[in-house]
C-alpha positions as a Markdown table, in Angstrom:
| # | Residue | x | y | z |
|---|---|---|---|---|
| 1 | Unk | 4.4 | 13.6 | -20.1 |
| 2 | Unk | 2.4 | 12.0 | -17.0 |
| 3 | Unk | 2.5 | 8.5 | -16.0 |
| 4 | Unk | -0.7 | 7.0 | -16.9 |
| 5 | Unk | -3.3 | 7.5 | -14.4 |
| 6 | Unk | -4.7 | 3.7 | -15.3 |
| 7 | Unk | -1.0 | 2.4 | -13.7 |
| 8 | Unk | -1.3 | 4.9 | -10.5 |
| 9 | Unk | -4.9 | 3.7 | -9.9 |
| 10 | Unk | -4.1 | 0.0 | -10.8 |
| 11 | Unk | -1.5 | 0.4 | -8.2 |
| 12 | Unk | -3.9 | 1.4 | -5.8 |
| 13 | Unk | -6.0 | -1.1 | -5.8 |
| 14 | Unk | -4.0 | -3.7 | -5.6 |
| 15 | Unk | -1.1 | -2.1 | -3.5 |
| 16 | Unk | -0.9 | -3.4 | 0.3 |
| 17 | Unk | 0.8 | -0.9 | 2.3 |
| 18 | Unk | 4.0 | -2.4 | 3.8 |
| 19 | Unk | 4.2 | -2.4 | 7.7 |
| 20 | Unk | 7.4 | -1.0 | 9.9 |
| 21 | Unk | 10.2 | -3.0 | 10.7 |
| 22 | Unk | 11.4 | -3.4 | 13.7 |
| 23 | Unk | 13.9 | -4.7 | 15.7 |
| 24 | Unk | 14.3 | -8.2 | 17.3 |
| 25 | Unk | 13.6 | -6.6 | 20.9 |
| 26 | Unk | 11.0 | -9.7 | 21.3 |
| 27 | Unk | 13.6 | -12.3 | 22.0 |
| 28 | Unk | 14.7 | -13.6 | 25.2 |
| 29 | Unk | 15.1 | -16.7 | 27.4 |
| 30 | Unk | 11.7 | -17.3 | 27.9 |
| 31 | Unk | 9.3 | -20.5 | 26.4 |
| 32 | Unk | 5.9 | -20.8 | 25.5 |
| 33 | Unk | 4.2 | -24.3 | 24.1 |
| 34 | Unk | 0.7 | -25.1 | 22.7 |
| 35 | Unk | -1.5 | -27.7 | 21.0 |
| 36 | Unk | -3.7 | -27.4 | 18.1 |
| 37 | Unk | -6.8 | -29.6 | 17.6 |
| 38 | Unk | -10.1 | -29.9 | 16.3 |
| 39 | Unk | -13.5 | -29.9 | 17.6 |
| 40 | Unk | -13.2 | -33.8 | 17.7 |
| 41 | Unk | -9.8 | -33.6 | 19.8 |
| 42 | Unk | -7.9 | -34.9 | 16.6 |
| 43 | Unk | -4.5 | -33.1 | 16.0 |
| 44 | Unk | -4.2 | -30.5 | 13.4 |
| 45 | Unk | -1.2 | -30.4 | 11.2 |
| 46 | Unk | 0.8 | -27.6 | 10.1 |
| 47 | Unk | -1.5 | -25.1 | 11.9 |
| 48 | Unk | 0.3 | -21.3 | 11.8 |
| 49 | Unk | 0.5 | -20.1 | 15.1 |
| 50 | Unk | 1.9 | -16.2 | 15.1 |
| 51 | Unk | 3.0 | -14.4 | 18.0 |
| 52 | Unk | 2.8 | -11.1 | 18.1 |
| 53 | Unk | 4.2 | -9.4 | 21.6 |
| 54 | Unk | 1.6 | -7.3 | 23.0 |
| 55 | Unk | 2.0 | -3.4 | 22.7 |
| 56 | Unk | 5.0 | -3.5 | 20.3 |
| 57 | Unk | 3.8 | -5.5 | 17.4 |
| 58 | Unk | 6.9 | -7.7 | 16.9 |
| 59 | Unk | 7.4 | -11.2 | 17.3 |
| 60 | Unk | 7.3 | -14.8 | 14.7 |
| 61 | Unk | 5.4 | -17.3 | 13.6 |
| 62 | Unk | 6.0 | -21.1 | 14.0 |
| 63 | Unk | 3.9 | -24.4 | 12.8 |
| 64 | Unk | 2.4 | -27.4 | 14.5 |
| 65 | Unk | 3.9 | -30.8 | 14.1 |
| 66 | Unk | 2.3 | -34.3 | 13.5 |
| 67 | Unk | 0.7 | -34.6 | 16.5 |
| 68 | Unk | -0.3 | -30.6 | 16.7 |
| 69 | Unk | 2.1 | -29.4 | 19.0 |
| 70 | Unk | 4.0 | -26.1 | 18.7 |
| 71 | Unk | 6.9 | -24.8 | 20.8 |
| 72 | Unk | 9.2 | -21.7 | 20.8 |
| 73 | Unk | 11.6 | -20.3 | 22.8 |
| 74 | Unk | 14.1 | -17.5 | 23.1 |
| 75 | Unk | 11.2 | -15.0 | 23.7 |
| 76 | Unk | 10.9 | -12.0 | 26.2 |
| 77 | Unk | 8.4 | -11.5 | 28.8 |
| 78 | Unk | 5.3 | -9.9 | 27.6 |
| 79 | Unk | 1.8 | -10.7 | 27.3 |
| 80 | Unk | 1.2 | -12.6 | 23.9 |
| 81 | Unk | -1.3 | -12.5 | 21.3 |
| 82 | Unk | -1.2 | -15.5 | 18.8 |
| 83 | Unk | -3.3 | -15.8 | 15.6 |
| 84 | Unk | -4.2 | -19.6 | 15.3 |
| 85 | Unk | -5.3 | -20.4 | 12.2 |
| 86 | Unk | -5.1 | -23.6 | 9.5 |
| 87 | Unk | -6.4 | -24.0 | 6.0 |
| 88 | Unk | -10.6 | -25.1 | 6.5 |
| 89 | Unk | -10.8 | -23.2 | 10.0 |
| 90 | Unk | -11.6 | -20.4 | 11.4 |
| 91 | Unk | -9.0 | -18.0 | 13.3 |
| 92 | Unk | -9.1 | -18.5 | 16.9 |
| 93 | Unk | -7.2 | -15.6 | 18.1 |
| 94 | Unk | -5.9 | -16.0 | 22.2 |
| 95 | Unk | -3.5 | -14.1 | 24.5 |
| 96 | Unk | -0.6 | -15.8 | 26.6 |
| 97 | Unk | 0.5 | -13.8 | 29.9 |
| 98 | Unk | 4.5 | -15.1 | 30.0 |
| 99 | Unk | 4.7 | -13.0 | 33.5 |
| 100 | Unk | 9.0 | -13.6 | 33.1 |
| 101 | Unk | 11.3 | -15.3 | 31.2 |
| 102 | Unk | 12.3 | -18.1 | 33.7 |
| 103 | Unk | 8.3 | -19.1 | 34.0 |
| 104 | Unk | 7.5 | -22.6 | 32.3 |
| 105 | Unk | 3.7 | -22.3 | 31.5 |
| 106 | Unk | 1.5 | -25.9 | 30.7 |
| 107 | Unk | 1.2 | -26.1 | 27.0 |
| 108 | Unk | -2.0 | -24.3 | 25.6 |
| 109 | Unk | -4.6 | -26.5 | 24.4 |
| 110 | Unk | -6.4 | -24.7 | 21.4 |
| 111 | Unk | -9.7 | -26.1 | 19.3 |
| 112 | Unk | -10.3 | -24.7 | 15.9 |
| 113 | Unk | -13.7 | -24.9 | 14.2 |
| 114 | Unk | -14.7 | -25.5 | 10.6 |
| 115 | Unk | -15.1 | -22.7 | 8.7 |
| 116 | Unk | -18.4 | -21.4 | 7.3 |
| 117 | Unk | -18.5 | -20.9 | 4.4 |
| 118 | Unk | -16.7 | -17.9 | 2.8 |
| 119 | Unk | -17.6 | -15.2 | 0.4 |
| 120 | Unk | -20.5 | -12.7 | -0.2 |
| 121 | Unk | -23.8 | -13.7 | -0.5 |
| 122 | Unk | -24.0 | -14.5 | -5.0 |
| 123 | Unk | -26.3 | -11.1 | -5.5 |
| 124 | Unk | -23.3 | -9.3 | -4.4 |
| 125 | Unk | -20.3 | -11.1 | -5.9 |
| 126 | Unk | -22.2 | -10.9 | -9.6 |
| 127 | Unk | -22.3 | -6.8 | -8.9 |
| 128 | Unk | -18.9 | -6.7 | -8.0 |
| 129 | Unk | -17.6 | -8.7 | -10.8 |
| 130 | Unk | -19.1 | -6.6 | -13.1 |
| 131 | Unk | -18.0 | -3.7 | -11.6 |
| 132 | Unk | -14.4 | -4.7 | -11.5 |
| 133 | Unk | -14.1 | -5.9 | -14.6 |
| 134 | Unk | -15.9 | -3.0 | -16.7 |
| 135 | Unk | -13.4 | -0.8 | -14.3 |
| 136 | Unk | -10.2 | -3.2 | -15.6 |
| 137 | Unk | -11.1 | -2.3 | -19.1 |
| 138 | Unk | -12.1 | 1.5 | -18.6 |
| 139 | Unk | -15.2 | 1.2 | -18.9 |
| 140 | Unk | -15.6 | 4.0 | -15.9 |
| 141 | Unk | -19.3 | 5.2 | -16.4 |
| 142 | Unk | -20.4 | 1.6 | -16.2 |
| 143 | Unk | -18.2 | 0.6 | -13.8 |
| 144 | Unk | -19.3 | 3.4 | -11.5 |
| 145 | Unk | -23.3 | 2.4 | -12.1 |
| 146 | Unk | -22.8 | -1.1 | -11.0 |
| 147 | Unk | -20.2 | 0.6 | -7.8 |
| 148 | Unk | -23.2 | 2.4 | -7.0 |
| 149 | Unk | -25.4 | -0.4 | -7.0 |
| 150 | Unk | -23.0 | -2.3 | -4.8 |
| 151 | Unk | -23.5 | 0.4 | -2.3 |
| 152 | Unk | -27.3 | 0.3 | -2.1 |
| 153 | Unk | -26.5 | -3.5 | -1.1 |
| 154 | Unk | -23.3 | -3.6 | 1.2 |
| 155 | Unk | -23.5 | 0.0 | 2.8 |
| 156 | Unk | -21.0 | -1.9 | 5.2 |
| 157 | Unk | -18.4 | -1.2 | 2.8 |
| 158 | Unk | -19.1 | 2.5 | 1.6 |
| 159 | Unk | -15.6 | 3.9 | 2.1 |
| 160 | Unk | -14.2 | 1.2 | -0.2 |
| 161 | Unk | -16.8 | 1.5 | -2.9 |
| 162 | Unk | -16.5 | 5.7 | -2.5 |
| 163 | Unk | -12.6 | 5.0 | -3.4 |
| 164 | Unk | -13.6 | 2.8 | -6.2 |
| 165 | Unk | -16.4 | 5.6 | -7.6 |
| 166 | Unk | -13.8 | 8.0 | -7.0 |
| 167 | Unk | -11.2 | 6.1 | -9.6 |
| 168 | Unk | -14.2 | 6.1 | -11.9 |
| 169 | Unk | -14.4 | 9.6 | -11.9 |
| 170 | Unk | -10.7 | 10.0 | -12.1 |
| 171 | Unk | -10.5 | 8.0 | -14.6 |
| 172 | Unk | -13.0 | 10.7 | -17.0 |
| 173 | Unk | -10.8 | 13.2 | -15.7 |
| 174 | Unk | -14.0 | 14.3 | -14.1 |
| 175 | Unk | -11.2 | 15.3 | -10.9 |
| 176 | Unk | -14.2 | 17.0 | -9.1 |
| 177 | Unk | -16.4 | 14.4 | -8.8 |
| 178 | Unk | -13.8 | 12.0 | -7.7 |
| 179 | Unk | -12.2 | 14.2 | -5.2 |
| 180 | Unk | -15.8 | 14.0 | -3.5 |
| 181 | Unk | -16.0 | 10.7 | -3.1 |
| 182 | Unk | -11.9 | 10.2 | -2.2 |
| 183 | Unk | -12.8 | 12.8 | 0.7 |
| 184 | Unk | -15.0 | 10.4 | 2.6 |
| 185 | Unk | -12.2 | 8.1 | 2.1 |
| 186 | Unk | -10.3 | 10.4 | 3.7 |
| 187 | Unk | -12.8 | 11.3 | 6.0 |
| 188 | Unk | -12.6 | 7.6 | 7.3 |
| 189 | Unk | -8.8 | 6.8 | 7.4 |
| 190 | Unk | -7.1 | 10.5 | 7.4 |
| 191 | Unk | -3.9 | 8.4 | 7.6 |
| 192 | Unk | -4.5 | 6.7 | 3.8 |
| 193 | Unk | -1.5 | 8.5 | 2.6 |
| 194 | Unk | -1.9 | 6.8 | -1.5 |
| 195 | Unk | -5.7 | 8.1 | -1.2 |
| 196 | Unk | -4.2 | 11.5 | -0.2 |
| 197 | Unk | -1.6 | 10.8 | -2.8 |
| 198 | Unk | -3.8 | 10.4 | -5.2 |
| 199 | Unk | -6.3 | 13.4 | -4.6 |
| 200 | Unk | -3.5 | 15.6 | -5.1 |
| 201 | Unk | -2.5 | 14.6 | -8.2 |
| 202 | Unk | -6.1 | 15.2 | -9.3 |
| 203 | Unk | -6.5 | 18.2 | -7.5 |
| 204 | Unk | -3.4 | 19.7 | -9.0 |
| 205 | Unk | -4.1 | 18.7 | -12.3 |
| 206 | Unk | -7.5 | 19.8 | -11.8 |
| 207 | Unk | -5.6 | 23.3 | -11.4 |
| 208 | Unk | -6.9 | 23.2 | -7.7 |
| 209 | Unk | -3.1 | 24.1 | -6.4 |
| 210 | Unk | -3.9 | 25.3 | -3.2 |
| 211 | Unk | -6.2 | 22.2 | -2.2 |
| 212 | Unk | -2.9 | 20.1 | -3.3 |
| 213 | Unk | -0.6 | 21.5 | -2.2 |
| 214 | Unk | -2.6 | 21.1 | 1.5 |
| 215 | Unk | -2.8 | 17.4 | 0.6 |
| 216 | Unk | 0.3 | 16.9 | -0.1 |
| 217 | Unk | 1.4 | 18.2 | 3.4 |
| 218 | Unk | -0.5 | 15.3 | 5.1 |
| 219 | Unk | 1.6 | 12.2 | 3.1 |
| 220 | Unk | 3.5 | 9.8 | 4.9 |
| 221 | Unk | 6.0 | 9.0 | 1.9 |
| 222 | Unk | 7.6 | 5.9 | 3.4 |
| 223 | Unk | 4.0 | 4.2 | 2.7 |
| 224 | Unk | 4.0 | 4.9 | -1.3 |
| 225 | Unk | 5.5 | 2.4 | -3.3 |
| 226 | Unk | 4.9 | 3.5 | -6.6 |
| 227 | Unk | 7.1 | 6.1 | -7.9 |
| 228 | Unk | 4.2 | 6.8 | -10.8 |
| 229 | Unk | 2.3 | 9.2 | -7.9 |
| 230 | Unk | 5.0 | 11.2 | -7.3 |
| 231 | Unk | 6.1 | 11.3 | -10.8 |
| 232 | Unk | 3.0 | 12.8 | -11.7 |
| 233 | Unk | 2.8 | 15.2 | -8.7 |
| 234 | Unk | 6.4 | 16.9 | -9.9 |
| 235 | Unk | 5.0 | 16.8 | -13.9 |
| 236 | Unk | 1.5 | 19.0 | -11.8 |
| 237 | Unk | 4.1 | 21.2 | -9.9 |
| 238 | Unk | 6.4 | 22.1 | -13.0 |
| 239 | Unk | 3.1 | 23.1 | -14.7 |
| 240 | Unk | 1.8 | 24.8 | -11.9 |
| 241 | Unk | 5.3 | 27.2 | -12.0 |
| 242 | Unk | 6.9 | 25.1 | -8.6 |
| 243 | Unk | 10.0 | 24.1 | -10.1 |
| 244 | Unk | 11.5 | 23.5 | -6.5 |
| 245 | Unk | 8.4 | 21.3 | -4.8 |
| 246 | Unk | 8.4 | 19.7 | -8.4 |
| 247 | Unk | 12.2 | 18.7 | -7.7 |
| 248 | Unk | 11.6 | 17.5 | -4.4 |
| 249 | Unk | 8.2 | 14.9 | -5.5 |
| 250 | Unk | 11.2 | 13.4 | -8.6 |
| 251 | Unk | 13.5 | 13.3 | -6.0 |
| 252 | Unk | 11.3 | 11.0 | -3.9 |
| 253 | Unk | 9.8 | 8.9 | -7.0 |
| 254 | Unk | 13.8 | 7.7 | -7.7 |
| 255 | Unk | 14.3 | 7.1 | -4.2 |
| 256 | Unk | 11.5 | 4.5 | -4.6 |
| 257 | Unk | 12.6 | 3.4 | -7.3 |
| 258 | Unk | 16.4 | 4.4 | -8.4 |
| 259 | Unk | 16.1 | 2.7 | -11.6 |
| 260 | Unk | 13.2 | 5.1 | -12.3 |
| 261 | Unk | 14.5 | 7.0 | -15.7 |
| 262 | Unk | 11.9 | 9.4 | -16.4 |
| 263 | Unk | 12.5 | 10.7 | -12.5 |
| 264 | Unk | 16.1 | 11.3 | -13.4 |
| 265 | Unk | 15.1 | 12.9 | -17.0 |
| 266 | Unk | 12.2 | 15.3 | -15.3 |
| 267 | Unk | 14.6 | 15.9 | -12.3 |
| 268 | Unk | 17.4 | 17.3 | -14.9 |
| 269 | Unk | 14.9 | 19.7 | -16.7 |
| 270 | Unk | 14.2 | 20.6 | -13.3 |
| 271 | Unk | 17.2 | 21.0 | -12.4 |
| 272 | Unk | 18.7 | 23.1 | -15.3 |
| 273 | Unk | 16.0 | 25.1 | -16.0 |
| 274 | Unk | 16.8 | 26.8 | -11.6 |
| 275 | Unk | 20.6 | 27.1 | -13.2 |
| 276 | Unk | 21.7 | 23.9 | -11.2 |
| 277 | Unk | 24.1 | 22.3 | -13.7 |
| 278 | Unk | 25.8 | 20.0 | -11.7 |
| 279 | Unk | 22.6 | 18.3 | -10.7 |
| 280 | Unk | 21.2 | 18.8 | -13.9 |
| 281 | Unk | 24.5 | 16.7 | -15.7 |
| 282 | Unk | 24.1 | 14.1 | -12.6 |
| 283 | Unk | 20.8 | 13.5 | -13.6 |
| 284 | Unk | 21.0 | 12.6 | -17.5 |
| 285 | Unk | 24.2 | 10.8 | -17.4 |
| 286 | Unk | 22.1 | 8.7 | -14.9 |
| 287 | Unk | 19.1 | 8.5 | -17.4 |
| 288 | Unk | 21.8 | 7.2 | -20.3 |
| 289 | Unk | 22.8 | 4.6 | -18.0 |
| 290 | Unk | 19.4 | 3.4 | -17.5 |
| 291 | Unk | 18.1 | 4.4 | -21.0 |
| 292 | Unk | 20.3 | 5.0 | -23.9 |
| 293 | Unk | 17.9 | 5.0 | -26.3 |
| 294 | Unk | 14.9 | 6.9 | -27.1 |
| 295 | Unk | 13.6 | 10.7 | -27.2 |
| 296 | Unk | 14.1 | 11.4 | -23.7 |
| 297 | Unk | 17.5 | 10.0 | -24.4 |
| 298 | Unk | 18.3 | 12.1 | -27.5 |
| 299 | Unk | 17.1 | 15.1 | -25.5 |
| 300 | Unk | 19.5 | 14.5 | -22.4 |
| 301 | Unk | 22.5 | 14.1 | -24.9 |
| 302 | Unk | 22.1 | 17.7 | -26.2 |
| 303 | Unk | 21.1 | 19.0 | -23.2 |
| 304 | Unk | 25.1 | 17.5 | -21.9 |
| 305 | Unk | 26.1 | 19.5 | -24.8 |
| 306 | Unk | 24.7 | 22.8 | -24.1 |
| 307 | Unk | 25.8 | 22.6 | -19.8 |
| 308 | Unk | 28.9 | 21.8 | -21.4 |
């Protein structure tokens, strides 16, 4: 049984792909100090001011005090970009040569302006609304129709509102149509691995195994969060007669997330049906400790049976 497509593409739309981490490397014996007004010269509270250490992407965040200052110390030498931003103004964005660590720099004097006033213009928001909430409650061909609308009016944005057409058409199981409009996603941002993700599935369900099988070779795995896409990717590949790449996509949906049953469940079909018994028994004692009850349950127990 597949995961349902609405929870893959749900995910998708709200998922924010999670960024590297990496080690401490930024900190040091060196300082750097600032102050945060407004236009007026009035302090600003509370402002966030993160430090990012130019060329590796690491570094912290720290806050202004009453009377706007910020300070922070321990940090390497590097040139560093700061992010100044606080609630009703706009970012100002800065870099900070600290040319070494023993170097005491004058404190950085920073002005932040109101902000203007946010959002798109109301012509736009109504179209989206609508669009987004006929596409919450499956209402695809009507979702799509106002999608397309908001692409005669924000061209700007094509390669989010293809994505969003694409899901429509996914959605019909018209796996075509949305693979069209997902490949100018792609097109635009070849590294999107839960786009790519995703037109697999639908291209392997679509019986197009040759043009999944090529997407799947382009997926960075440590950026997919939900364990639903790769679910449904090993489901597509135990169809499709790939018993060992179907074993490999459940392996990876219950390393993201181990207390994923129906991973373990497929995984020991899998597993049992290539003669791999010990894997096989692994796997459904592991799905009765997570589910004890329930068909997939029933069918593990006299599946124990028969390996034994």
């Amino acid at each position: 049984m597949f995961r349902s497509w609405r929870a893959v593409l749900a995910a998708a739309v709200t998922l924010a792909l999670a960024g590297a981490v990496v080690a401490q490397d930024w900190k040091g014996m060196g300082r750097l100090e600032g102050k945060v007004f407004d236009v007026q010269g009035a302090p600003i509270v509370g402002a966030s001011v993160k430090l990012e250490r130019e060329g590796y992407g690491d570094g912290t965040t720290v806050k202004t005090d009453k009377r706007g200052r910020w300070a922070i110390a321990g940090i390497a030498a590097a040139t560093w970009n700061a992010d100044i931003e606080a609630a009703g103004y706009a970012l100002k964005r800065i870099s900070i040569p600290l040319p070494s660590e023993s170097a005491r720099l004058a404190p950085v004097e920073v002005r932040l302006e109101k902000a203007a006033a946010a959002g798109p213009p109301p012509e736009v928001a109504q179209v989206l609304d609508k669009a987004e909430a006929a596409f919450k409650e499956q209402r695809f061909a009507e979702a799509r129709a106002e999608f397309e609308k908001l692409l005669a009016l924000r061209p700007d944005l094509a390669v989010t509102i293809h994505q969003r057409i694409g899901f429509t058409y996914i959605g019909e199981k018209e796996y075509a149509k949305g693979l069209d409009h997902l490949q100018k996603v792609l097109d635009a941002e070849p590294d999107n691995a839960l786009v790519r993700g995703i037109m697999a599935q639908a291209a392997l369900e679509a019986g197009m195994l040759d043009r999944g099988m090529e997407l799947l070779q382009g997926i960075d795995d440590s950026v997919i969060k939900n364990p639903d896409l790769f679910y449904n990717i090993g489901v597509n590949l135990v169809n499709a007669n790939k018993p060992e790449d179907a074993i490999v996509y459940f392996t990876k949906a219950v390393t993201v997330d181990p207390a994923y049953a129906d991973g373990y469940f497929r995984r020991g079909l899998a597993y049992m049906g290539a003669g791999k018994t010990a894997e096989a028994k692994a796997d459904f004692n592991k799905l009765l400790e997570l589910r004890a009850e329930g068909p997939e349950a029933d069918l593990a127990r006299k599946a124990l049976e028969q390996i034994k």
